[in-house]
N, C-alpha and C positions, 0 to 999 in steps of 0.2 A: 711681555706685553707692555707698549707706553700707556704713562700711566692717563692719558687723557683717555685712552680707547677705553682703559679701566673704568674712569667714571661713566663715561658716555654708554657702557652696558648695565653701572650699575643702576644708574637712574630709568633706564629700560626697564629692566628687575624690577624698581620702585613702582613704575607706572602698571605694570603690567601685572605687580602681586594685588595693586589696594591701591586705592584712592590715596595719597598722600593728606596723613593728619599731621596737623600743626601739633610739634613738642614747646612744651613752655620753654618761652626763652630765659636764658641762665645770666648770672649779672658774670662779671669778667671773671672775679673770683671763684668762677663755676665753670670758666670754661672747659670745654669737650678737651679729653685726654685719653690720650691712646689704651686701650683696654690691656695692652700688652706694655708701658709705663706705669710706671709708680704715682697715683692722685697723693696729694699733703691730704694726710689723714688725720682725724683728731685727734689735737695735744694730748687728753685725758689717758692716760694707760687704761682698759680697762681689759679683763681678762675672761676667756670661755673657764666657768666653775664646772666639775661635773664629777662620779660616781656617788664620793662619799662627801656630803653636805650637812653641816647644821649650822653652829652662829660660831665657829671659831677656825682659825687662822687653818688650820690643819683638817680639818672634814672635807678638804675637795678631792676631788681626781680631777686633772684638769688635762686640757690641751698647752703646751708652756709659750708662752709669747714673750717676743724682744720685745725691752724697752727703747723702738726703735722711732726716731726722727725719718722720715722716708726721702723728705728733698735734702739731697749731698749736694756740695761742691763738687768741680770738675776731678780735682785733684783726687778728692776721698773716695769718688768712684774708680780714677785709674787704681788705686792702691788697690782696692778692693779685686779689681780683677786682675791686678800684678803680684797677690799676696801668697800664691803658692806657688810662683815661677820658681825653679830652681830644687823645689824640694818633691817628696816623695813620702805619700801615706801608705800605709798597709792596714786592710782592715781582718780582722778575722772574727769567727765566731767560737764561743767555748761551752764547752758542759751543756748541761741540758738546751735543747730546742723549745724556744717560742716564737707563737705566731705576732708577725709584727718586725722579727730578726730582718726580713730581709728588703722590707721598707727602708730603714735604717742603714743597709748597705747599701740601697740603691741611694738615698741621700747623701751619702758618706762620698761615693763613685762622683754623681753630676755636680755637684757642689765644689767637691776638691780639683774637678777639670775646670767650671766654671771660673775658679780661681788661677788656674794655669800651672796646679801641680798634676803631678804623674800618683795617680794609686792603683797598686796591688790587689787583687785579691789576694787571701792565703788559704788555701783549700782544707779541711778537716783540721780547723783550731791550730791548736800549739803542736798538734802532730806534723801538720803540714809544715809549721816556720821549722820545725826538727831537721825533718827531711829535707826543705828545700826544692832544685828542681823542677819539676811542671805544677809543683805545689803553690807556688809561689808566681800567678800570673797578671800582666799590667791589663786593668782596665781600660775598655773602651766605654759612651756613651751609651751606645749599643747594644753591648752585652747586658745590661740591669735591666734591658726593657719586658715586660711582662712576668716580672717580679712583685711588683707591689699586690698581687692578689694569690701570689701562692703563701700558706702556711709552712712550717719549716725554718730550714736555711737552707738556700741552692748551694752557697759554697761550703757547706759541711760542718761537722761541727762531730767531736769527737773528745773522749778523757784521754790524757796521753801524759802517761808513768814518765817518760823520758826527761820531760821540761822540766817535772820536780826534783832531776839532779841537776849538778851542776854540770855536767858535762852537757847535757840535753841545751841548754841552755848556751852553751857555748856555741856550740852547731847551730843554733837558732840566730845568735849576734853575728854569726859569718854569715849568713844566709839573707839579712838585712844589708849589713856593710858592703857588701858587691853588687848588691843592686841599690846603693845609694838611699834607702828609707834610716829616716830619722825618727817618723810618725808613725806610733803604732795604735789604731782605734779598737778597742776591744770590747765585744759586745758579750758577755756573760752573766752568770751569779758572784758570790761573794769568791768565790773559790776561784774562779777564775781571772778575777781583778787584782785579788790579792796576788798570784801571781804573778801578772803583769808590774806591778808595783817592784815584789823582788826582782825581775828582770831588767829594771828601771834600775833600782837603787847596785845592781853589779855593772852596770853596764861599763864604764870605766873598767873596770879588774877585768872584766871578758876582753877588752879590745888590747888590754896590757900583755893578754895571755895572748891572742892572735898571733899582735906583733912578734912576740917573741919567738912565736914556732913560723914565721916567715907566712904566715896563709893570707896577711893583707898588709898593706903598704903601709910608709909612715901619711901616704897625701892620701889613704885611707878612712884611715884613724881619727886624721886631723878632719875631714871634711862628716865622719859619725860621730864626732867629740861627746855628744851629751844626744838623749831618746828621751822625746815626746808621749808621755802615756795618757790617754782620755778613754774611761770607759762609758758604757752604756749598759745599763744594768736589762735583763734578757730574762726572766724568770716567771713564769705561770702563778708562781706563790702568791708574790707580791710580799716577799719576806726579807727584802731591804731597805734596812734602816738610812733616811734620810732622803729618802722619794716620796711623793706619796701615789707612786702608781709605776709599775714595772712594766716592761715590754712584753705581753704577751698575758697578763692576769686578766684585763675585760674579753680578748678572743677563749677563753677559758673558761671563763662565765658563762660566757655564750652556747659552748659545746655541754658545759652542766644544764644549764635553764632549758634549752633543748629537749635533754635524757628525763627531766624532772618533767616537764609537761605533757610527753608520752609517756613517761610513766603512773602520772595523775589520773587519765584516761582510764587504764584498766586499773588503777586502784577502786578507780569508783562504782568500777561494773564488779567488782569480787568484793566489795568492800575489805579491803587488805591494807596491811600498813607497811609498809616500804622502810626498807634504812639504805640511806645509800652513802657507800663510801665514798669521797670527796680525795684529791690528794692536798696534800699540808702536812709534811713529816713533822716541821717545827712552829709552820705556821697554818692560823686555823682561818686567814684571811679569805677566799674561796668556798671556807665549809658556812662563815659567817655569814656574809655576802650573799651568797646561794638562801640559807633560811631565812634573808628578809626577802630574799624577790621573789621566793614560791609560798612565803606566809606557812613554812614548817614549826609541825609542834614542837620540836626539840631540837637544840645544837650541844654538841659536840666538839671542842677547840684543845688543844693542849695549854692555852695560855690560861685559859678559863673553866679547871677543872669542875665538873657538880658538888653537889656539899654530899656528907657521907651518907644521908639519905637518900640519893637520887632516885633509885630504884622506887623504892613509895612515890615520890614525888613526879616523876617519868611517868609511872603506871596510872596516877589520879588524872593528869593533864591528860591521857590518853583516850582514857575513860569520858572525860569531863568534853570534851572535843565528839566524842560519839554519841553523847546522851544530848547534845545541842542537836542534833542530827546528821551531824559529817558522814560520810559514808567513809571516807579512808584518812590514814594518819603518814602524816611523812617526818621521816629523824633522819638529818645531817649529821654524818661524822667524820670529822677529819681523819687522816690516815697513823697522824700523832696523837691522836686523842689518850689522855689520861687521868686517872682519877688523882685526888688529892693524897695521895703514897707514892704517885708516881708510874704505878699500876697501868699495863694500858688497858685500855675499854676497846673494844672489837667489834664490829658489826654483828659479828656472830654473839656476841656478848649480848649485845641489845637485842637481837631476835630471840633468843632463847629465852631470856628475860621476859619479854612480851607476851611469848607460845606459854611458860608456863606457869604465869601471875594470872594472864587477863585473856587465855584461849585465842588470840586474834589469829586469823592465816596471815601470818608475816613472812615478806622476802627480804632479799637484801641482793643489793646491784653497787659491785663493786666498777667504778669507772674507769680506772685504772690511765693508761693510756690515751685516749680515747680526747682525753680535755690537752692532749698539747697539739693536737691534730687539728684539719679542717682551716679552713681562710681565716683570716685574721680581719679581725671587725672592723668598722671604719674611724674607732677610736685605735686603737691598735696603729694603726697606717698612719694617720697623721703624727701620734705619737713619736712615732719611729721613725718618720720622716724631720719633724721641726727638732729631735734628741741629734738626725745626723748632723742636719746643720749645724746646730751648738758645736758638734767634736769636731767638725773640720775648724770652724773658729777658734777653738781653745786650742787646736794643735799647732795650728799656722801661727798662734802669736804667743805661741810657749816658747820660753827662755831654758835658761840651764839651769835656774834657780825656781823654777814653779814645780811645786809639786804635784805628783802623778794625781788628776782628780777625774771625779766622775761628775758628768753630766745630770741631774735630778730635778725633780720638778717640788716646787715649793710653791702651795697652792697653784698658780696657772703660770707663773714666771719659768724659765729654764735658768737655773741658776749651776753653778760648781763647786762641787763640795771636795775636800780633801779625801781622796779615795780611802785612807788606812783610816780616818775616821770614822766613816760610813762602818767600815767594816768589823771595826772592835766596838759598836753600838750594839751591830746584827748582833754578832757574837755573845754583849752583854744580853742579849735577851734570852737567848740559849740558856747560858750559864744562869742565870734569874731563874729562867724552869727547873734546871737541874738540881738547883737549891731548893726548889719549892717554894720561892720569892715572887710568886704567882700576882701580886697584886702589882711589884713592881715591871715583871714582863708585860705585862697591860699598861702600863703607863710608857714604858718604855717603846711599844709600840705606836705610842702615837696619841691623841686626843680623837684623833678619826676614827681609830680602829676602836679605842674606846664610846666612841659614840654610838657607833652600829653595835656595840654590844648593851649598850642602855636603852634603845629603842628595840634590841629584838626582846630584850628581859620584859619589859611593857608589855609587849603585842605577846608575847608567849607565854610568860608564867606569871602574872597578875590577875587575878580574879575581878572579874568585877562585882561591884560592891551591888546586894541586893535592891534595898531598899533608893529609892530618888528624890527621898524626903530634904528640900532645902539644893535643889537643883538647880543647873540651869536649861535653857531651850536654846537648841541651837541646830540654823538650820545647812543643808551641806546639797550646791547645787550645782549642774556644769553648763558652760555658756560658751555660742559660738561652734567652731563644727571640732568633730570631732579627736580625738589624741588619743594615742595609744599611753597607757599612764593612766587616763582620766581614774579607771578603776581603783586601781592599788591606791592613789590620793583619797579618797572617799572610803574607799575601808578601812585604810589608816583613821581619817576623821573622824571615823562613826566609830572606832574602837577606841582609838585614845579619849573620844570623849566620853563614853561608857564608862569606861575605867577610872575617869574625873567624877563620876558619878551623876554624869549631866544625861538630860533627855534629848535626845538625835533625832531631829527630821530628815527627812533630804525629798527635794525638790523633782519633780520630773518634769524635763521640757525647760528647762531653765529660766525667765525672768516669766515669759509665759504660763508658763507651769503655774507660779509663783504667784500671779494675777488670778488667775483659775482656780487656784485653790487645789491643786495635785499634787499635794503633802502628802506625809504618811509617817509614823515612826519608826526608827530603823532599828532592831536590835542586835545584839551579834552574829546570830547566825545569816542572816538578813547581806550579808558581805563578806560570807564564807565562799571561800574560791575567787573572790575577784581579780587578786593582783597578776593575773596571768592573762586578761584578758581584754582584749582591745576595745576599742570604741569605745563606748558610753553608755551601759548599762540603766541612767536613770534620765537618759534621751536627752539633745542638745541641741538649741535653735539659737539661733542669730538675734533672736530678740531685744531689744532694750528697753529698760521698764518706763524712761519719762512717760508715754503714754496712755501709762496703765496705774501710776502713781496712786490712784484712789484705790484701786482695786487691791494694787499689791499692801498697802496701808492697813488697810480692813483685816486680808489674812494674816498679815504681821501680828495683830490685835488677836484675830481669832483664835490664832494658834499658840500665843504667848511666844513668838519666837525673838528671842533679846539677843543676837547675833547671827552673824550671815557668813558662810565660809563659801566663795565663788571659786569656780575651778573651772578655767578658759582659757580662748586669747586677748585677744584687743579689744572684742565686744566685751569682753567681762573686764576691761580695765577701764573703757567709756562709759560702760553701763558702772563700775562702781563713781565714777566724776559724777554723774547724773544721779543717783543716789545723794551724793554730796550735797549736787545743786537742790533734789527735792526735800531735803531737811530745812530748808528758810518756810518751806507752805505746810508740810505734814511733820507732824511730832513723832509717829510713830516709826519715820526712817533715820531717827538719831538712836541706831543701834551701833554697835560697834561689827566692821565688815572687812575681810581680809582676800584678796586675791591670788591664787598660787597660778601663774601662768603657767598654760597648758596650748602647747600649740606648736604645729609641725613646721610654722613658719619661722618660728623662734624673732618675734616681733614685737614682745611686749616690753612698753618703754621701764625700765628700773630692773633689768634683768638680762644678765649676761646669757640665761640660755632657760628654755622652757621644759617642761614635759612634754615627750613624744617627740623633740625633734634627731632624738635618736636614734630612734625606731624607723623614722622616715629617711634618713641618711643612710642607715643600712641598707634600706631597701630600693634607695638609688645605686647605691653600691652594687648588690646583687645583680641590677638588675644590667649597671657597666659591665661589669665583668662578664657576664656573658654577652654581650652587646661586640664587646672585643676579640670576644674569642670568634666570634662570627668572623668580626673585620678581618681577625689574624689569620682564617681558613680562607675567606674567599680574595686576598691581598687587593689591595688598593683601594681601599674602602673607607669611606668617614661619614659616623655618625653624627647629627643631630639630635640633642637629646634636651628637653624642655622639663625643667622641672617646676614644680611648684613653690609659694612662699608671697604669693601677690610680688609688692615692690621690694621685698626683700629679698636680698641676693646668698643668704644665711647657706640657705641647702646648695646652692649653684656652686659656692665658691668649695664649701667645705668637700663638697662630692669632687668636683674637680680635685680638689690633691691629693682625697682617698683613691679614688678610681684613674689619678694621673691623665686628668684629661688636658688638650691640648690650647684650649682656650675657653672660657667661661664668662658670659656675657651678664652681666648684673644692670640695675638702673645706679645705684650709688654711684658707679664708675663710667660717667659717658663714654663710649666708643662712637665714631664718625666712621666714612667711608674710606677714611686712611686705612684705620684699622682693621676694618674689615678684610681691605687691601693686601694690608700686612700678615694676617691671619693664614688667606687663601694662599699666600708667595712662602709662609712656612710650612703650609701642607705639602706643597708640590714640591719645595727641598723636600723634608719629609720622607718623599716618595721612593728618595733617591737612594734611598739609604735601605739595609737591612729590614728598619720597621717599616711596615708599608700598611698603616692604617691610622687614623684619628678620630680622637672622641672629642667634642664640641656639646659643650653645655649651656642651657641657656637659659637663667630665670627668666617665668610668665611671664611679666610685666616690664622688663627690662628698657623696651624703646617701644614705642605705639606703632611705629612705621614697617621697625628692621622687626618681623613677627620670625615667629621660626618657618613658615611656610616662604617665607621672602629669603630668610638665609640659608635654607637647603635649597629655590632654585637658585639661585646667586654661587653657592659651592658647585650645584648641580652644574653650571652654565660655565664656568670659571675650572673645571676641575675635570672637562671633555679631554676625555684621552691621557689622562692622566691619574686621576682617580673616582671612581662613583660617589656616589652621595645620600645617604639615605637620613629619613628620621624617625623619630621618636615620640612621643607625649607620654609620659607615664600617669599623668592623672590622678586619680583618689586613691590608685591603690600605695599612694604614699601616706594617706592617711588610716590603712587598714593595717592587719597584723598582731600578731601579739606581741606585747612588748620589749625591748631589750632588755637587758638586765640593769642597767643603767636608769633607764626608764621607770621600772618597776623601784628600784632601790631606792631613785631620786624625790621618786612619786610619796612613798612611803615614807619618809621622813619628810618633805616639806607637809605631809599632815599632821603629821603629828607635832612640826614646830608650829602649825596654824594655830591648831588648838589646845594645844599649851600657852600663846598669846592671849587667843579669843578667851578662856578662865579667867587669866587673871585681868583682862580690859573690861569683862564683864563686872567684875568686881568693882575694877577700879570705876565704873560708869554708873553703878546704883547710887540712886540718893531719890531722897524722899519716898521710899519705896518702890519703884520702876527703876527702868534703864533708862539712862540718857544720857548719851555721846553725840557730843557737836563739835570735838575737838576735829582738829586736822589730822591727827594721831589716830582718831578713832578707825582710821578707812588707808586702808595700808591694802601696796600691795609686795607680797613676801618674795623677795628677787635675790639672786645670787651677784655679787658685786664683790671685783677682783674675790679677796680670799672670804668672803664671808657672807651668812647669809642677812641681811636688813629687812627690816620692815620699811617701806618708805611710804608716807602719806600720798598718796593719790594727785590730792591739787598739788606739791610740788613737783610732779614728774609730767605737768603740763608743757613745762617754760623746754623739758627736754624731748617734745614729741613732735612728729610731724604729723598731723591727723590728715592733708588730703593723702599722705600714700602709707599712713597707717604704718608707719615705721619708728624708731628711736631717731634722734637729730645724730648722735653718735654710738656706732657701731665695733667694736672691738674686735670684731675678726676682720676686718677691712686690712689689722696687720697682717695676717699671712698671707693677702693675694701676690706679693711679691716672689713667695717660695714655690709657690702653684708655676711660677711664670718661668722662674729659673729652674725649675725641673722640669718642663718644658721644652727647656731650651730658647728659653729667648732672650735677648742683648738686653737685659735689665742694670737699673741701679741694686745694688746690695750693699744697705747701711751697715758700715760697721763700728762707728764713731761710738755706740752706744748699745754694748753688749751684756753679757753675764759676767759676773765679776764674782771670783773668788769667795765665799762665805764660808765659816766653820759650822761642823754641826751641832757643836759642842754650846756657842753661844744661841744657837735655834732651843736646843731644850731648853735650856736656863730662862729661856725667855717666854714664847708664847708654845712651848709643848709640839715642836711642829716638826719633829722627828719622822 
C-alpha cells in the first residue's frame, strides 16, 4: 500500500473512532520517535531490584540490565549487526532442567542471527555434541517461536558418561570443527560448566589429536584455533555461587507456593500440621524462601543446622502457634536438611516427632518433581532472555586469551565472572558443610541468603515480649487501590513490631479511615494467615489527608500514635508530601512516617520496583499465553491486549518480553502514524512466515487519541485478507490474585526494614517528653535503588516526579525495550559500546559480601 493511502485511512480510523483530542505538544528534545527505535534514555543507570531485598549490595534478585548509552553512531551499529558474520554458536542445555532454559535459548538463537552468525541447536546436552549428526541442527528464527512459555528445555537436556572421557570429548571437538562452531553457550549447573571449561582448556590437544588421525584438515584446524565458552547457570536450587538468582529458582517457587496454599486449605479444615519436602540436596535456598512467603513455623536448611535441642524447641513453637489460635502448622524441609552431627533430619523424622511429643494428625507432602515442572514465571523469561543476550555478546567478542566465564547477575547488572571461580566458591560451600563450618557456609552463601535467614529467625522463633511497659505506638495503614503483597507487608509490620515490644495499630480505609477514627490494636494472631493473601485485608481508598488534617491530628492525639507505616502507590507517596506540608499548621503530624510502595503500576518515584507489580505481570503473562495459543490454533490472528499501569508503561513493556509480544505501546515512548505504519507492514511480513499470529500490547494511557479501540479497528481495517484482529482489556483482574512469591518475600522484609527504621527514628525524635520529627529524614519513602534498599525523604524525590502523569521523570526499565524489539525482529540499534566486563568473584567477597 502507498504510503499516502496509508495515512488518508489512518486519519479515517481517527475520525471515525473519537473526536480527535489534542496531545500536549512536546519541545524538540521530545520529539515523537518510532515505538520500534531506540528514544535516548536516561543517563542515570538505574536498575529493576527484586526477590531477596534488605539494605546491602547482595539481597536482590533482580532483572540484569546493560549499562547501555542507546544513541550509536552509524559505524557502532554497522558493527553491531556485522559482529557475528562469519562465525557459529552452538547452544546446548546440561543436567537438570529448569523452567526459564528455553527463554534463554530462544535469546541465544535471535540475537546471534540478529548479529549475522549461524547458531546450532545441540539436541540432548553433551550427549548430543557426542553423537553429532541430526543432534547437532542450525537454527532458524522460526524454529524458537512459541518457546518462551514452555517450561523445560525443547532441545533436551540429558547426563552423558561419555563427555567425562576423553575420548567422548574428542567426538564432540570433531563434531564442532566440521560444521565450523568456535562458540559454545552452555546453559547448566555447576557440573555441567565445569565441564564445558575442561573442553575449553583441551581444545588445542583435541584438534592436535584430529589432525593427526587425518579426520580434519590443516585449513580446519586453523580456522577452530581456539573455543569460546560462556555459561548460563540453569538450576531450580539457586545453589551457584556468584549469581544472585539461577535460571529456573523463582518458576520453582512458584510451583512450591502453589502446593503450600492448597495445602493450607485443608490444613485448616483437619486442623493438621504438614511438613513438606522442598528440594535443596545442598542448598536450603527454596526451603528458605518458601518459609517466608507462606509465614511457616519452622525451616529446615543444611547450611543452617537447629541447635541440639530442636526437638523441645520445634514442639513449644508448635504448641505456642496453636494456643494463639492457629488451626494448622506448616515445617519446610529441605531435602539436605541436617542436624549439627551431620545427621540428616527427614520429613518422616519430623512427623513422627510431632505424632509422638504433641498428638498432632501430621502429614507430610513430599514435592519431589513437581517444582522443575509447569511454565516458567515472568521473572524466569526475562531473566533467561537479557542472560542470552550477555552470552552471545561475551562469545562474539571473546579472544583466545579470555577465560571460559559465566554470565551472573550481581544485584540487577549482568556482569561475567570467571567460570572455574564461581565454581570452586559453590564447591567451598559444600565442603564448609561437610566440615561442619556451618557459619562459614552461611556466609559463603551470600549476605542475601544470609538475610532471609535473619528475618525468617524474627518472624519464627522470637517470642514476643509480654509486657509494653515503655513502648511505642505505631500505626500500619494501606493507601490508594489495591496490591497483591499489601498483606504479607503488614503482618510483617505488626509482628516485627510486637517483637520490638511496641503497641501496633493499623488503620482501616487508609488516610480516611485515619480521619474517622477506624483504628484498632493489632495483635499477633490478628495477621496470622495473611502473607498469602491478596488485596487488602484492612480496606484501601484513594484518599488524601490535607482535607481532613484537623481530624487526622485529633486521632493522632487520641490514640498516642508516634509513627506512621503507609503501604501504597502514589497516593501514599503524595499523601505522605502533604503530611510534610501539614506539619508547618498542626504539631501533631511531626511524627516520623515511612512509605513502602505497593502498586501494580510500579510508579512510585524513589523505587525501582513495588509490591504486587509481580503478581500483576504474571497475570498478564498467563493471561498471553493463552491469548497465543488461541492465535496459534485459529492462524492468522493478532491480538490487542491493554494492560494497566495509568501513564506508566512498567507492565506493557515488561509483559511484552515475558510473553514475546510483537509490539508494546507505552506514553514514555511516543509512536506516530509512521509507526504504527510500520507495526502493521511487520505483521503482514509476519504472516508470511511459519508464525502466523501476533500479540500487540498496549498501556492504558499511552496516547489519548491512538486508544485500543482505534488500534484494533486500524489493524482490523489494515490487516483484511491477511490477518484478523481481535482485542483484549484485562482490567482489575491485574490487581487481584494471590501473590507471587516474590511479592510475598518482597512484601515481608520491606516491613520488617520499615519498622526497624520507625524504632529507632522514634527514639531518635523524642524530646521533651513527646515525639517530634520535622526533619526531612523524618518522612521517607523505603525504595529499592540499583543494589540496595534506601530510605529517601519524601520532599527530595519531588524535583524526580512528574505529578500530572503520576510517574518517576526517570525510569529504568526503559533499557530493555530495545531487547523486546530485537526479539521481535525488528531493524533496531543494539549498543554494544558499553557492555559487561569481566569481574572476579574472588574480589566481590572481599569486598561487599556479594557472592
Amino acid at each position: 500500500m502507498h504510503k499516502d493511502e496509508f495515512h488518508l485511512k489512518f486519519f479515517m480510523c481517527v475520525i471515525q473512532s473519537r473526536q480527535l483530542v489534542r496531545t500536549p505538544q512536546r519541545t524538540a528534545g521530545e520529539a515523537s520517535t518510532s515505538s520500534m527505535l531506540i528514544p535516548k534514555p536516561p543517563t542515570k543507570t538505574d536498575t529493576l531490584k527484586s526477590l531477596d531485598t534488605l539494605d546491602d549490595p547482595d539481597t536482590v534478585r533482580s532483572i540484569p540490565v546493560f549499562k547501555t548509552e542507546w544513541i550509536m553512531t552509524h559505524e557502532e551499529h554497522h558493527a553491531a549487526k556485522t559482529l557475528g558474520i562469519g562465525k557459529a554458536i552452538a547452544v546446548l542445555t546440561s543436567g537438570g532442567d529448569a523452567q526459564g532454559m528455553n527463554a534463554a535459548v530462544r535469546a541465544v538463537v535471535r540475537v546471534g542471527i540478529f548479529t549475522g552468525a549461524r547458531v546450532f541447536f545441540v539436541h540432548e546436552g553433551y550427549q548430543g555434541l557426542v553423537d553429532g549428526g541430526d543432534n547437532i541442527k542450525e537454527a532458524t528464527w522460526e524454529s524458537v517461536s512459541m518457546m518462551l512459555q514452555l517450561g523445560g528445555t525443547v532441545i533436551g537436556s540429558a547426563r552423558c558418561k561419555d563427555f567425562r572421557e576423553r575420548e567422548g570429548r574428542l567426538r564432540a571437538a570433531y563434531n564442532l570443527v566440521k560444521r565450523g562452531i568456535t562458540n559454545l553457550c552452555v546453559i547448566g549447573g555447576d557440573g555441567s560448566l565445569t565441564g564445558a571449561d575442561t573442553f575449553r582448556s583441551e581444545w588445542s590437544d583435541l584438534l592436535g589429536d584430529l589432525q593427526k588421525a587425518g579426520k580434519i584438515t590443516d585449513e580446519e584446524a586453523t580456522k577452530s584455533s581456539y573455543l569460546n565458552i560462556v555459561g548460563l547457570v540453569g538450576s531450580i536450587d539457586n545453589d551457584f555461587c556468584g549469581t544472585d538468582m539461577t535460571i529456573g529458582t523463582d518458576s520453582a517457587l512458584h510451583r512450591i507456593i502453589e502446593i503450600v496454599d492448597a495445602i493450607t486449605t485443608t490444613a485448616q479444615s483437619h486442623q493438621r500440621t504438614f511438613v513438606l519436602e522442598v528440594m535443596g540436596r545442598h542448598c536450603g535456598y527454596l526451603a528458605l524462601v518458601t518459609s517466608l512467603s507462606c509465614g511457616a513455623d519452622w525451616v529446615f536448611i543444611p547450611e543452617c543446622p537447629p541447635d541440639d535441642d530442636w526437638e523441645e524447641h520445634l514442639c513449644r513453637r508448635l504448641s505456642e502457634t496453636r494456643t494463639r489460635g492457629s488451626r494448622l502448622n506448616i515445617i519446610i524441609v529441605a531435602e539436605g536438611a541436617i542436624d549439627r552431627n551431620g545427621k540428616p533430619i527427614t520429613s518422616e523424622d519430623i512427623k513422627n516427632l510431632v505424632v509422638k511429643r504433641l498428638g498432632y494428625d501430621t502429614r507430610v507432602t513430599v514435592l519431589g518433581h513437581v517444582q522443575r515442572g509447569g511454565t516458567p514465571s515472568a521473572f524466569d523469561r526475562i531473566l533467561g532472555s537479557r542472560m542470552g543476550v550477555e552470552a552471545v555478546m561475551a562469545l562474539l567478542e571473546g579472544t583466545p586469551d579470555t577465560p571460559a566465564c559465566v554470565v551472573s547477575l550481581s544485584g540487577n547488572q549482568a556482569v561475567r565472572l570467571p567460570l572455574m571461580e564461581c565454581v570452586q566458591v559453590t564447591k567451598d560451600v559444600t565442603k564448609a558443610m561437610e566440615e561442619k563450618k556451618f557459619d562459614e557456609a552461611l556466609k559463603l552463601r551470600g549476605r542475601s541468603f544470609m538475610n532471609n535467614w535473619e528475618v525468617y529467625k524474627l518472624l519464627a522463633h522470637v517470642r514476643p515480649p509480654v509486657s509494653k511497659s515503655g513502648s511505642h505506638t505505631v500505626a500500619v495503614m494501606n493507601v490508594g487501590a489495591p496490591a497483591a503483597g499489601m498483606n504479607a507487608a503488614v503482618r510483617s509490620t505488626v509482628r516485627i513490631g510486637l517483637i520490638q515490644g511496641n503497641r501496633v495499630l493499623v488503620v482501616h480505609d487508609g488516610f480516611e479511615g485515619l480521619a474517622k477514627g477506624q483504628i484498632e490494636e493489632a495483635g499477633w494472631s490478628y495477621v496470622g494467615g495473611w502473607t498469602g493473601q491478596g488485596g487488602s485485608k484492612l480496606g484501601t481508598k484513594r484518599t488524601l489527608p490535607k482535607k481532613s488534617f484537623e481530624q487526622i491530628s485529633a486521632n493522632i492525639t487520641k490514640f498516642n500514635i508516634q509513627g506512621l507505616v503507609i503501604i501504597g502507590g502514589f497516593e501514599a507517596y503524595t499523601g505522605g508530601l502533604e503530611l510534610m506540608e501539614g506539619r508547618k499548621q498542626f504539631d501533631e503530624l511531626c511524627i516520623p512516617f515511612v512509605v513502602i510502595p505497593a502498586t501494580v503500576s510500579n510508579n512510585v518515584p524513589g523505587s525501582d520496583f513495588s509490591v504486587g507489580a509481580d503478581t500483576a505481570l504474571n497475570t498478564i503473562c498467563t493471561t498471553c499465553d493463552r491469548i497465543k495459543q488461541s492465535a496459534a490454533g485459529t492462524k492468522r490472528r493478532v491480538f490487542i491486549i491493554e494492560t494497566m499501569g495509568g501513564y506508566c508503561g512498567y507492565l506493557a513493556t515488561m509483559a511484552g518480553l515475558a510473553a514475546g509480544a510483537d509490539a508494546a505501546y507505552i506514553f514514555e515512548e511516543p509512536f506516530t502514524i509512521r509507526d504504527l505504519q510500520a507495526n502493521v507492514e511487520h505483521l503482514v511480513q509476519k504472516m508470511k512466515t511459519t508464525v502466523k499470529r501476533g500479540l500487540v500490547l498496549r498501556n492504558e494511557k499511552c496516547n489519548e487519541n491512538y486508544t485500543t479501540d482505534f488500534i484494533f479497528n486500524l489493524y482490523s481495517e489494515e490487516g483484511k485478507g491477511i490477518f484478523d484482529s481481535r482485542k483484549n482489556v484485562l482490567g482489575h483482574m491485574q490487581q487481584g490474585g494471590s501473590p507471587t512469591p516474590f511479592d510475598r518475600n518482597f512484601a515481608t522484609k520491606m516491613g520488617a526494614k520499615a519498622m526497624n527504621w520507625m524504632s529507632g527514628k522514634i527514639k531518635e525524635s523524642y524530646r521533651n517528653g513527646r515525639i517530634f520529627a520535622n526533619t526531612p529524614d523524618s518522612g521517607c519513602v523505603l525504595g529499592m535503588r540499583k543494589r540496595a534498599l534506601l530510605f529517601q525523604p519524601v520532599t527530595e524525590l519531588q524535583g524526580q516526579t512528574d505529578f500530572e502523569h503520576r510517574i518517576p521523570k526517570e525510569q529504568w526499565w526503559l533499557k530493555l525495550r530495545p531487547i523486546l524489539k530485537i526479539l521481535a525482529k525488528y531493524e533496531i540499534d543494539l549498543d554494544t559500546s558499553d557492555h559487561a566486563h569481566l569481574e572476579h568473584i574472588t574480589r566481590k567477597r572481599s569486598g561487599e559480601g556479594a557472592v
